[in-house]
N, CA, C and O atoms as a GROMACS GRO file, in nm:
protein
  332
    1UNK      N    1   7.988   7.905  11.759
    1UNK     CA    2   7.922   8.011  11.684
    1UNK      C    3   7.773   7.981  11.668
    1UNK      O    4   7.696   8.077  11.660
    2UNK      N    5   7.727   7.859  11.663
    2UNK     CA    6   7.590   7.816  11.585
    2UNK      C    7   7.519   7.800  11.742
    2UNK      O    8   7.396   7.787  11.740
    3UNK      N    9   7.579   7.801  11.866
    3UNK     CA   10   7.539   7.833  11.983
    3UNK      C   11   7.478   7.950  12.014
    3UNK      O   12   7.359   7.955  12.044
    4UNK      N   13   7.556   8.055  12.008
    4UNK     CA   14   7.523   8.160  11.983
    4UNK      C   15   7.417   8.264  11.927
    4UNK      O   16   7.350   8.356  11.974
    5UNK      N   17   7.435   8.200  11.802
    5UNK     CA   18   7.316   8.252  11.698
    5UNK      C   19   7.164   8.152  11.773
    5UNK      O   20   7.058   8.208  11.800
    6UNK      N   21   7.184   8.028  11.789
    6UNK     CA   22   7.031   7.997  11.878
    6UNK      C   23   7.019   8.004  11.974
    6UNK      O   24   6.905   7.980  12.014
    7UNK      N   25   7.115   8.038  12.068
    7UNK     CA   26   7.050   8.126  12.207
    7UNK      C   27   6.974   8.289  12.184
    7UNK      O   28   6.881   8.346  12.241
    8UNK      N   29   7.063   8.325  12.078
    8UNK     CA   30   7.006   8.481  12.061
    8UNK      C   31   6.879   8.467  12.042
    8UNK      O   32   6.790   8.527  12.102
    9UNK      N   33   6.861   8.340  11.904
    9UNK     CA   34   6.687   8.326  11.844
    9UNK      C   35   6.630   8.313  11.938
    9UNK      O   36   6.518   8.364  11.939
   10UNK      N   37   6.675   8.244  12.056
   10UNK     CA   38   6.548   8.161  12.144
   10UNK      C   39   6.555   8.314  12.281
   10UNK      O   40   6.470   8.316  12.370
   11UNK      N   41   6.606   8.366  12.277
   11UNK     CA   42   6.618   8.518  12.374
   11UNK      C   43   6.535   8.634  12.333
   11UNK      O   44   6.470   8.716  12.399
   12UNK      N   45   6.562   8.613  12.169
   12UNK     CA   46   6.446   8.700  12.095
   12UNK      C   47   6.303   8.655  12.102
   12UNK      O   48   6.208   8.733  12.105
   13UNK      N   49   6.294   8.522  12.103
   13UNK     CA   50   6.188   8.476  12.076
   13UNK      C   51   6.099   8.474  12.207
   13UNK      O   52   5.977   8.468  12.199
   14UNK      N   53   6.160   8.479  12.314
   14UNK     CA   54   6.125   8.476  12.430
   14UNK      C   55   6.075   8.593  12.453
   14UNK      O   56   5.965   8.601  12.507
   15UNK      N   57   6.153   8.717  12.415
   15UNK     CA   58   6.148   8.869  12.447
   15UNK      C   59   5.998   8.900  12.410
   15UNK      O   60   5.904   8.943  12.478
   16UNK      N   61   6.013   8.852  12.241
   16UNK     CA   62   5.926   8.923  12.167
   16UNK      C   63   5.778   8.829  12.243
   16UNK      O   64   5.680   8.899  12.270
   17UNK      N   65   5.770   8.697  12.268
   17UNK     CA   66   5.682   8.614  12.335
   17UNK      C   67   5.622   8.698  12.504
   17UNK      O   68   5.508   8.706  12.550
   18UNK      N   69   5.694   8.726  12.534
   18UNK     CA   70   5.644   8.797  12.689
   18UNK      C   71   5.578   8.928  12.659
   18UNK      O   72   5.481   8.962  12.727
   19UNK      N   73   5.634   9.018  12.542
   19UNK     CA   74   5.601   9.162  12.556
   19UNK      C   75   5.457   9.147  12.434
   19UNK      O   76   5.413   9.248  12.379
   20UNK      N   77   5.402   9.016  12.410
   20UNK     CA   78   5.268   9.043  12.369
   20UNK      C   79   5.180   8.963  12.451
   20UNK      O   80   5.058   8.980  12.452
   21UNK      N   81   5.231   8.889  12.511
   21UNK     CA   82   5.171   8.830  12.655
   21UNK      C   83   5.117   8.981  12.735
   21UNK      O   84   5.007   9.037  12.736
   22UNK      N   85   5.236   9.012  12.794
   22UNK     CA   86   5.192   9.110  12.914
   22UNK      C   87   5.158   9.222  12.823
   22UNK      O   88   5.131   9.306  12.908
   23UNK      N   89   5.139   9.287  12.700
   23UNK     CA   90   5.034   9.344  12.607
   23UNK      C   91   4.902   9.341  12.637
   23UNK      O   92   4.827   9.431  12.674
   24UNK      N   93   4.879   9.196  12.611
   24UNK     CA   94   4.724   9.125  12.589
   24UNK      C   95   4.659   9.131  12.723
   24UNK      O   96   4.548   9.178  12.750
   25UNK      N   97   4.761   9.068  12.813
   25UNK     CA   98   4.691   9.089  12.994
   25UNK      C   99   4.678   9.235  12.997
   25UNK      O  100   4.559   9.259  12.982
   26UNK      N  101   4.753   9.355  13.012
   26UNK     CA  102   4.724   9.473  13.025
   26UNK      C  103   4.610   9.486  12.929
   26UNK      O  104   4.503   9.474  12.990
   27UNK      N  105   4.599   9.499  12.842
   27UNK     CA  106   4.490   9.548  12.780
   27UNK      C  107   4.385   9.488  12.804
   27UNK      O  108   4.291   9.567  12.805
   28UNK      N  109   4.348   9.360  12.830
   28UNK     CA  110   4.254   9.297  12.873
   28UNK      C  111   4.222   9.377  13.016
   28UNK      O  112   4.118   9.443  13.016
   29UNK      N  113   4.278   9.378  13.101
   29UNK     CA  114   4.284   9.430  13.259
   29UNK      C  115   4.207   9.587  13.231
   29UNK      O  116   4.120   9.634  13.305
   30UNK      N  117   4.254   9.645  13.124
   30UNK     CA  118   4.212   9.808  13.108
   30UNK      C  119   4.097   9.809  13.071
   30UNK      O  120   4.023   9.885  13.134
   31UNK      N  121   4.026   9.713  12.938
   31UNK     CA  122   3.897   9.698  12.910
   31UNK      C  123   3.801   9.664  13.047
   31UNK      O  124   3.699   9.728  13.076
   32UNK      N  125   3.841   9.580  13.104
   32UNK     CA  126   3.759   9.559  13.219
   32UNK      C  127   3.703   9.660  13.321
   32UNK      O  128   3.595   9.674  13.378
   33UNK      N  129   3.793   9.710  13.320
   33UNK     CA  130   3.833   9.761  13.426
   33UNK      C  131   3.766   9.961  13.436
   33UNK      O  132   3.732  10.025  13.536
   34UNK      N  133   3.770   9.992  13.332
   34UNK     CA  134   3.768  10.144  13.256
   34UNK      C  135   3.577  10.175  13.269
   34UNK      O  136   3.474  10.108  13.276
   35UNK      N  137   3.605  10.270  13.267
   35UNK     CA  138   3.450  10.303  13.303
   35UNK      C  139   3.426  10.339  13.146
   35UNK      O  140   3.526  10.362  13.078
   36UNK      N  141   3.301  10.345  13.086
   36UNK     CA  142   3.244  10.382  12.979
   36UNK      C  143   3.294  10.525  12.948
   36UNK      O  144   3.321  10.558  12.832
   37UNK      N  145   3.308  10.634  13.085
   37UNK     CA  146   3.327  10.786  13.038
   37UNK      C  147   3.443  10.757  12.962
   37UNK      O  148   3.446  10.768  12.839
   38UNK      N  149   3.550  10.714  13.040
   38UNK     CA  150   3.724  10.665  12.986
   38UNK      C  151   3.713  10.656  12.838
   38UNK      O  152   3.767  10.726  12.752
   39UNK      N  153   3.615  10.531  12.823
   39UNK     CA  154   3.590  10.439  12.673
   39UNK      C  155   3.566  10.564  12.547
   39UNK      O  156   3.626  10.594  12.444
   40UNK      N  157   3.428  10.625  12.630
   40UNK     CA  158   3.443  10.724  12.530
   40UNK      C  159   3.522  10.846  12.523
   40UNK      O  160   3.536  10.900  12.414
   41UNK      N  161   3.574  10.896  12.626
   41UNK     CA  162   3.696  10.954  12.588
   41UNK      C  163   3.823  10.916  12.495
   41UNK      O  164   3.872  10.990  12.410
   42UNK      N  165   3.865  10.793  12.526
   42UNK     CA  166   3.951  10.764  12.423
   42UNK      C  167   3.895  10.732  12.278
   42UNK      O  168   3.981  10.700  12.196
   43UNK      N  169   3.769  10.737  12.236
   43UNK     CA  170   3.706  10.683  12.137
   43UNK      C  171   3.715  10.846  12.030
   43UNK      O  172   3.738  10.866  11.911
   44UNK      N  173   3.678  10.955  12.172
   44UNK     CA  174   3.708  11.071  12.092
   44UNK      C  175   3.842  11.153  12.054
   44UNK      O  176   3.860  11.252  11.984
   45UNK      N  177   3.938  11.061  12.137
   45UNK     CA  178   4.035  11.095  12.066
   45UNK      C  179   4.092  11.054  11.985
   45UNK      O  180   4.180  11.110  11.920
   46UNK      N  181   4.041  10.925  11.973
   46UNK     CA  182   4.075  10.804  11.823
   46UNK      C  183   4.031  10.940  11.703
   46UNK      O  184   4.112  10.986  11.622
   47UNK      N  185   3.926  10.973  11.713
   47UNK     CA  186   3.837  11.030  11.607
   47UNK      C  187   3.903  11.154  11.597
   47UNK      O  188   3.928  11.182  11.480
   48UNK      N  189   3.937  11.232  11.672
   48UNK     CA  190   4.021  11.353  11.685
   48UNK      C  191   4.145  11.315  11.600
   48UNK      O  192   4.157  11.353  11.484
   49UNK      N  193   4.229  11.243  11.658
   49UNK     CA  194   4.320  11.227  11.558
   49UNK      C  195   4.355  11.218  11.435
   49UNK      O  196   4.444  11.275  11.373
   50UNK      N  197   4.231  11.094  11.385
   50UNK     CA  198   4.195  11.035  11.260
   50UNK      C  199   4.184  11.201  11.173
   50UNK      O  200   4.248  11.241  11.076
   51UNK      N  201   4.102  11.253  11.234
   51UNK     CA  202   4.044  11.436  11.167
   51UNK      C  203   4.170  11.477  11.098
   51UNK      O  204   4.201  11.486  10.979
   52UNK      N  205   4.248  11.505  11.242
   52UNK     CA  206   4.382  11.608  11.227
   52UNK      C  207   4.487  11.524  11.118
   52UNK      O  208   4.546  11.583  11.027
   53UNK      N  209   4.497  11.397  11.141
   53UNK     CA  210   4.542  11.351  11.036
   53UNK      C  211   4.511  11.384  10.876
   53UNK      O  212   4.589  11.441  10.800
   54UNK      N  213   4.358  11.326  10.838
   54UNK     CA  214   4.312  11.377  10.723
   54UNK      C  215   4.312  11.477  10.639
   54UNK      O  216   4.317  11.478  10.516
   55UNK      N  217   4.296  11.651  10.796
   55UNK     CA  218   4.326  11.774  10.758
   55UNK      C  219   4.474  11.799  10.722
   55UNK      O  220   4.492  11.880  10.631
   56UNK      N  221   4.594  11.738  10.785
   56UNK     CA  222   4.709  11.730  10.712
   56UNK      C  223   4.761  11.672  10.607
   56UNK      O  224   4.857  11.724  10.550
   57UNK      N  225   4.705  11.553  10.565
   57UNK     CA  226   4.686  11.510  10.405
   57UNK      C  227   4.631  11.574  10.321
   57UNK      O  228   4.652  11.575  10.200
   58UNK      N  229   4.562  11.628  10.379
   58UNK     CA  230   4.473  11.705  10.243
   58UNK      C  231   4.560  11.873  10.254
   58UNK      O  232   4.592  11.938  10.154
   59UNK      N  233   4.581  11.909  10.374
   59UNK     CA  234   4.645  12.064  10.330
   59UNK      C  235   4.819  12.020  10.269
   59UNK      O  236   4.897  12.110  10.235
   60UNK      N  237   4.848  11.911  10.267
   60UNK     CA  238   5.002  11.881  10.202
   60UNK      C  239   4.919  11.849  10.035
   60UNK      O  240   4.966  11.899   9.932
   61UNK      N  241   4.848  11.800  10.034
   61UNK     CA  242   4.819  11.742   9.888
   61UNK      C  243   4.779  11.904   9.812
   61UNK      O  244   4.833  11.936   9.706
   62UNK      N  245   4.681  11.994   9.882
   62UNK     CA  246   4.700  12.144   9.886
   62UNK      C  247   4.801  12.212   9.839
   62UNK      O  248   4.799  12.286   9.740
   63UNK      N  249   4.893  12.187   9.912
   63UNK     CA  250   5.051  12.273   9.876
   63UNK      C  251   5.116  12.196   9.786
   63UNK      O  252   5.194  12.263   9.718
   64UNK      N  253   5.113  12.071   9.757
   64UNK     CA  254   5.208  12.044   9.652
   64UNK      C  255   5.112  12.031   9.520
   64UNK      O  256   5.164  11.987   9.417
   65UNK      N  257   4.999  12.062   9.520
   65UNK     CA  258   4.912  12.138   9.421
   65UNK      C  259   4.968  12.263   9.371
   65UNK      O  260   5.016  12.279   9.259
   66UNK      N  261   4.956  12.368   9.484
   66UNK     CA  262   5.001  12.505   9.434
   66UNK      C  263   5.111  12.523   9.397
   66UNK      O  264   5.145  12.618   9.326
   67UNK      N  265   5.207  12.405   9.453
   67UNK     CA  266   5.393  12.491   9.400
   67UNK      C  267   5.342  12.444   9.262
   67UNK      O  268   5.340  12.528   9.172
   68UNK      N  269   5.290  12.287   9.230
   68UNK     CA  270   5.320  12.247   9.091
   68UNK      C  271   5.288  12.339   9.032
   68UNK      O  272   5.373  12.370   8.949
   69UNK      N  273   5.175  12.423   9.036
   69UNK     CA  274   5.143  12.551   8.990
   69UNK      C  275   5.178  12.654   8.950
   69UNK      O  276   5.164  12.696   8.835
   70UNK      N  277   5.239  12.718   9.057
   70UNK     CA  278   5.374  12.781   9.058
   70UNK      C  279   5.509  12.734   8.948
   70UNK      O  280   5.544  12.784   8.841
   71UNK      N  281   5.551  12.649   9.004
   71UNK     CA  282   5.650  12.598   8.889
   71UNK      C  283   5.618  12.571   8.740
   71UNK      O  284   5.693  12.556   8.643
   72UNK      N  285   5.502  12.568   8.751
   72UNK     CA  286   5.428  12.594   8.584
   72UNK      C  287   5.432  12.724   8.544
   72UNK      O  288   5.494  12.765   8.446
   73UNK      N  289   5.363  12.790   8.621
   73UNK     CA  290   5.445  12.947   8.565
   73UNK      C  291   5.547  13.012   8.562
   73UNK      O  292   5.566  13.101   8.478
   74UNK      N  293   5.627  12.980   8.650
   74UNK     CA  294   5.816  12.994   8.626
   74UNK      C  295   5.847  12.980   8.526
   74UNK      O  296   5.919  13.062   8.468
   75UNK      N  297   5.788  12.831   8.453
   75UNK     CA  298   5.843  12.766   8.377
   75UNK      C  299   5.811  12.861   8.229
   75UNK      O  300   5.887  12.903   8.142
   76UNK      N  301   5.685  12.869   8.247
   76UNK     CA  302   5.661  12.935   8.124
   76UNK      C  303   5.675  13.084   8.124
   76UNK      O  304   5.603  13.158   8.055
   77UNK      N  305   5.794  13.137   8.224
   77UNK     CA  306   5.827  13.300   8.180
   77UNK      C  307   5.720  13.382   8.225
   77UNK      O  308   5.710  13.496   8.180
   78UNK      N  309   5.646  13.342   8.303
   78UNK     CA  310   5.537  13.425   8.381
   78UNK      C  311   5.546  13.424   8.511
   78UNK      O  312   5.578  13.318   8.565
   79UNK      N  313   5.516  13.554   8.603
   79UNK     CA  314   5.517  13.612   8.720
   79UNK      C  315   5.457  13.485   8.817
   79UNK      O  316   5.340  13.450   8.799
   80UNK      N  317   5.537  13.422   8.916
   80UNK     CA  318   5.396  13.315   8.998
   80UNK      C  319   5.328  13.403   9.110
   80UNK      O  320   5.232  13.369   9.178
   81UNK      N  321   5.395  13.523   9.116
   81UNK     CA  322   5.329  13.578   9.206
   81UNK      C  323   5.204  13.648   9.173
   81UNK      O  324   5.130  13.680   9.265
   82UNK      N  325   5.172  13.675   9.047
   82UNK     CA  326   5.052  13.718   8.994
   82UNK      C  327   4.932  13.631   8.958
   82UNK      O  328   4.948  13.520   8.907
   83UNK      N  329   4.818  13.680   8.983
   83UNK     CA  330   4.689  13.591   8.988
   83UNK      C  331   4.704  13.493   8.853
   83UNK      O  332   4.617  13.410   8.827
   0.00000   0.00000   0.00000
C-alpha cells in the first residue's frame, strides 16, 4: 500500500515537474522569437480584457444596486415599477 501511495507522489511530482519545465521553455522560445507587432497585439488584448472585465463588475455591482432597490420598495408597499 505505502508503495503505491509513493509511486503516485513521485508520478505526480514528475508530471507536475515537466509541465512547468516545458511551460518555461515554450514561453521562453515565444518571447524570443515574436515580433514586437505580436507583443503588442497581445498587450492589447491583455488591456481589452482587463476593460471588459471591469465593465462587468461594475454593471453586476449596477444591478444588484437596483434590485436592492427594488426590494426596498416591495418591501415598503410601494409600486417598484414607479419612479
Amino acid at each position: 500500500m505505502f508503495k503505491r501511495v509513493r509511486w503516485m507522489a513521485v508520478g505526480f511530482g514528475a508530471g507536475v515537474g515537466t509541465s512547468v519545465w516545458a511551460y518555461r521553455s515554450v514561453r521562453r522560445t515565444v518571447e524570443r522569437r515574436a515580433s514586437p507587432e505580436l507583443i503588442g497585439a497581445g498587450r492589447k488584448a491583455n488591456e481589452l480584457r482587463r476593460d471588459l472585465r471591469d465593465a462587468v463588475a461594475e454593471g453586476r455591482a449596477a444591478m444588484h444596486e437596483r434590485e436592492a432597490e427594488l426590494h426596498t420598495r416591495l418591501a415598503n408597499g410601494r409600486d417598484p415599477t414607479e419612479p
